[in-house]
Each structure stands twice: as C-alpha cells, then as structure tokens.
C-alpha positions as a printed Julia matrix, in Angstrom:
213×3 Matrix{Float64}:
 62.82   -4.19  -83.84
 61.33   -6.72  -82.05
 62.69   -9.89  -84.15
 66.33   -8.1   -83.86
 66.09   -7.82  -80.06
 64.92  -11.11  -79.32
 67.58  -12.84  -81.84
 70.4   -10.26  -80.33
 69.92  -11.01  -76.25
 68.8   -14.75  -76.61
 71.37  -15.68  -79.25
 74.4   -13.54  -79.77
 74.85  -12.38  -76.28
 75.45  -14.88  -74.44
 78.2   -15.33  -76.78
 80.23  -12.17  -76.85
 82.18  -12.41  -73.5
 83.53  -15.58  -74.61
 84.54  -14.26  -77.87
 86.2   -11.85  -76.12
 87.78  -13.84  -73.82
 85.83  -13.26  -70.81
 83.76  -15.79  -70.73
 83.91  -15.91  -66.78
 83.27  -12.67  -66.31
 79.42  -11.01  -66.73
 78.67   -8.51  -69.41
 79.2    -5.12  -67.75
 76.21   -3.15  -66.04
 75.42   -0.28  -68.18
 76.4    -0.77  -71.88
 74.33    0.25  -75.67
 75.21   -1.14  -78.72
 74.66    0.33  -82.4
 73.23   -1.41  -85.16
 73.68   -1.5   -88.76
 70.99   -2.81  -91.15
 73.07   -4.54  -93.89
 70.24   -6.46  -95.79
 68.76   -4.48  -99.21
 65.46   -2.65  -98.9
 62.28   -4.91  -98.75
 63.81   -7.93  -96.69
 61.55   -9.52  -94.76
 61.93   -8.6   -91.18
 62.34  -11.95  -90.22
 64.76  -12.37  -93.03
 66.88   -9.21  -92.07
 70.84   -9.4   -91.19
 72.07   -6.46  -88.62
 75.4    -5.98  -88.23
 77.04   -4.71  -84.44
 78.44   -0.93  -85.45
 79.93   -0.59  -81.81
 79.59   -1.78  -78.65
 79.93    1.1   -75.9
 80.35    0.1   -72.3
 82.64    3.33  -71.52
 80.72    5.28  -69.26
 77.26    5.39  -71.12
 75.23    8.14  -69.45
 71.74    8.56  -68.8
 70.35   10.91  -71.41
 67.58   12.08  -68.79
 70.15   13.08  -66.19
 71.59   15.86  -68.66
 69.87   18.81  -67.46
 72.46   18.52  -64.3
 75.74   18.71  -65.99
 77.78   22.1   -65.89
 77.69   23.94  -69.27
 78.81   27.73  -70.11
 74.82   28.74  -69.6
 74.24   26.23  -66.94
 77.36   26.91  -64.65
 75.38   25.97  -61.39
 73.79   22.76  -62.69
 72.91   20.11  -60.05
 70.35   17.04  -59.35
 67.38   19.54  -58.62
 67.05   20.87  -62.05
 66.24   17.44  -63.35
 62.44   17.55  -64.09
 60.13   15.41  -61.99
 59.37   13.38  -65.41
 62.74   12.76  -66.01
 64.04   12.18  -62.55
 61.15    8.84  -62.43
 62.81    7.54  -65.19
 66.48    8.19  -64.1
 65.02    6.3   -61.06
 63.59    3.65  -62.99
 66.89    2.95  -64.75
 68.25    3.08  -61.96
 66.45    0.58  -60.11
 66.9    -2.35  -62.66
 70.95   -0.89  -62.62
 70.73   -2.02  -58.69
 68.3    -5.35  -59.11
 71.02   -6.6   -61.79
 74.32   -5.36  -59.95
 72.51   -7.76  -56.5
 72.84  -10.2   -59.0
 76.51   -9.97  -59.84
 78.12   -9.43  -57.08
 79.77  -12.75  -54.71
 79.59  -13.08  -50.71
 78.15  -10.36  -48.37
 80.13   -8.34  -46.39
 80.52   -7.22  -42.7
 82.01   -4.24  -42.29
 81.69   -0.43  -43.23
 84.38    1.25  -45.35
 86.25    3.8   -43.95
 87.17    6.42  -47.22
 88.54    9.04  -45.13
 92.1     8.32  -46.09
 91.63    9.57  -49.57
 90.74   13.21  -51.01
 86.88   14.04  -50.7
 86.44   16.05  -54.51
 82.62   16.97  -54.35
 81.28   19.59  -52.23
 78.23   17.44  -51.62
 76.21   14.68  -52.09
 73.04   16.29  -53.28
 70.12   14.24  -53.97
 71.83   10.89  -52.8
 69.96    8.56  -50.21
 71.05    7.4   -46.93
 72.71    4.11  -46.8
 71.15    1.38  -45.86
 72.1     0.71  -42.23
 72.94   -3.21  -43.25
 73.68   -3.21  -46.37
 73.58   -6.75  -48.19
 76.98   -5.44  -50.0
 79.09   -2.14  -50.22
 79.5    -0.62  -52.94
 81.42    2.76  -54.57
 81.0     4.67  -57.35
 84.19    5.78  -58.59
 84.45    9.31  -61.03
 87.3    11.51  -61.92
 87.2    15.33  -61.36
 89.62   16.6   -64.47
 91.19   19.97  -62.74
 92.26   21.45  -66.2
 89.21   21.5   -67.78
 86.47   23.72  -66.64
 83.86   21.89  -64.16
 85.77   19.58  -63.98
 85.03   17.99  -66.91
 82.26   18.23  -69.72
 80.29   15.34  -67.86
 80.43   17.1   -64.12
 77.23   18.74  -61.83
 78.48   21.95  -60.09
 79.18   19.97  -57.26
 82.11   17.69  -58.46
 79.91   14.71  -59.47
 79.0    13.24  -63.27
 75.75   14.17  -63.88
 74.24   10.9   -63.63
 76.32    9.64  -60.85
 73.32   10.03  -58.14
 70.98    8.0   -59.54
 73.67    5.66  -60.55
 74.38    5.17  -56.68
 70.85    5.3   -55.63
 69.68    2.3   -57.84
 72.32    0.65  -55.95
 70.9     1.63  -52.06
 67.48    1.36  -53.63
 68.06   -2.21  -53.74
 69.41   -2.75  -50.67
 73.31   -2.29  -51.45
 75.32    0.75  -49.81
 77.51    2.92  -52.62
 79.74    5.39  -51.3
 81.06    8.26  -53.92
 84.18    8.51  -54.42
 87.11    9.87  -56.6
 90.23    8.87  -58.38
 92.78   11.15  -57.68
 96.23   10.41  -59.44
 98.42   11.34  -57.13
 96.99    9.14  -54.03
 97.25    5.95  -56.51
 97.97    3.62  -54.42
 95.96    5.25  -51.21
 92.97    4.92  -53.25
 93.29    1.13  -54.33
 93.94    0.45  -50.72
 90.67    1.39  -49.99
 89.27   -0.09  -53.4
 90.06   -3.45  -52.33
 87.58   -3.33  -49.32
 84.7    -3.07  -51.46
 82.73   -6.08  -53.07
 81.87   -3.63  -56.0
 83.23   -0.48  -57.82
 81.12    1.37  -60.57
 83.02    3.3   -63.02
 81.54    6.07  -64.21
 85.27    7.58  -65.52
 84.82    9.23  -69.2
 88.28    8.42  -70.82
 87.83   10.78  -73.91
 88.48   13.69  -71.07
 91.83   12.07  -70.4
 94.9    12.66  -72.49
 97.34   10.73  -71.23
C-alpha cells in the first residue's frame, strides 16, 4: 500500500480540513481511515483509484490496550494485565501521540491546575507517570464514566478509566507535557468547563455510541 499511502498523506490530506471547513484548525490527534479499492482486478498499482469508506476520529482506541478493559470474564481488568509486548507498543504510540500534540498546541503556560472542584470518578491512577514538575504545557484527558451501564461503560478498566486512557496521558508527560485525568460529569456542567478553560489542551477520549441522549 505503499503508492496509496504516499498519494493519501502528501496529496489528499492536506486537503480535507479545508473541505471541511476547518482549514485553520489541525487534523485531530488520533484518527484511522478505511479504504475502498474501486478500480477492477489487475490495475496497475500505480494506476489504482481508492475511495475514503470513513473517516473515524471518535475516540479510536488502541487495539493493544484491550486486555485492560472490564468484560463479564475480565471484571477486574486494569493496566497490569497488558503484556510487556504490548504495553512497548502502547508506549510507542503513545510517544509519537505526545511528540505531535507538542506540536499543536500555542503558548506555554505558568501555572498548575487545580481540579479539585469537580467529581474525582476513578479509584486510581494506575500505571500513570508523575508529572513533569515544569511542564512545557498542561494538559487533561477528559473520559466519561456511563453509571447505567455496567463498568461504566464497554470501553472502562476496573478502575473508572478507558482502557487506553494511561498510555494516552503518558505519551503526553513522556514528552514533556503534564495531563491530568479527568471526567465529565453532567450534572457539574458548567463546574467542569470552568476548569476546562485553564488548560492549553483537552484529549477526548469520550465514546459517543455509549451515550443515548
């Protein structure tokens, strides 16, 4: 796929914000995008016309971070029972996720942020690395814990957390950024933009299909 990858990123790309009407804005961190291949069998490679199926930039998880979400088997699921091989390459990820995000973000700030005003969700922060003690930028991670569902959700660790939310934040302190976790709760709306507002960046690692609303 070589010949479709180099066409896609160097030529189409940079042309799909502005299509949307975002062409000041970056394309988000974390996205995928399905393919379709619409040209009849024995085309050329070079010759070959894909077609975008879907673009998905809603909460895209990392497929190696599964083994810590909460199922009916796996009721105590957490960072640890990631495997070694798969935790280096959440890490991985995660580390071009925080080399990119340095690159997005505006001026530095000076100050910590103070999140003790809204509800704390997860029972811990398992796994996560300290914060850097001057960080270049601060950061959150923001998640929803659904309370009707079981878990919290079909994307939640047994401590309140998506799955993939720790390596998420530690791609982000990894390079030199703090990022705090947090949650959304709906009933401290406007509590929790108050404190949203004090951060030079917000992750949103929110799965709407859990949502009916």
């Amino acid at each position: 796929f070589a010949s479709l990858t180099r066409s896609f990123v160097t030529t189409d790309l940079p042309k799909v914000m502005p299509a949307l009407g975002l062409g000041d804005e970056p394309i988000p961190l974390w996205w995928t995008s399905d393919f379709i291949n619409s040209s009849p069998p024995g085309t050329a490679t070079k010759d070959e016309k894909w077609i975008v199926g879907e673009f998905n930039c809603s909460c895209v998880g990392i497929s190696k971070c599964l083994a810590a979400y909460c199922q009916d088997h796996t009721p105590n699921a957490c960072y640890t029972d990631i495997s070694k091989e798969d935790l280096y390459e959440c890490e991985r990820y995660a580390k071009i996720l925080g080399q990119q995000a340095i690159s997005m973000v505006g001026g530095p700030s000076f100050a910590p942020i103070n999140v003790g005003s809204i509800t704390r969700v997860a029972k811990d922060d398992l796994g996560l690395l300290s914060q850097p003690s001057k960080p270049k930028f601060f950061g959150a991670l923001a998640q929803i814990y659904v309370r009707s569902q079981t878990f919290g959700g079909s994307d939640k660790s047994s401590n309140g957390h998506r799955y993939d939310s720790i390596p998420f934040a530690n791609g982000m302190i990894r390079s030199g950024m703090s990022c705090q976790l947090i949650h959304y709760v709906h009933e401290e709306h406007d509590k929790f933009f108050s404190v949203a507002v004090k951060f030079d960046f917000i992750i949103v690692r929110c799965n709407p299909g859990q949502i009916k609303a």
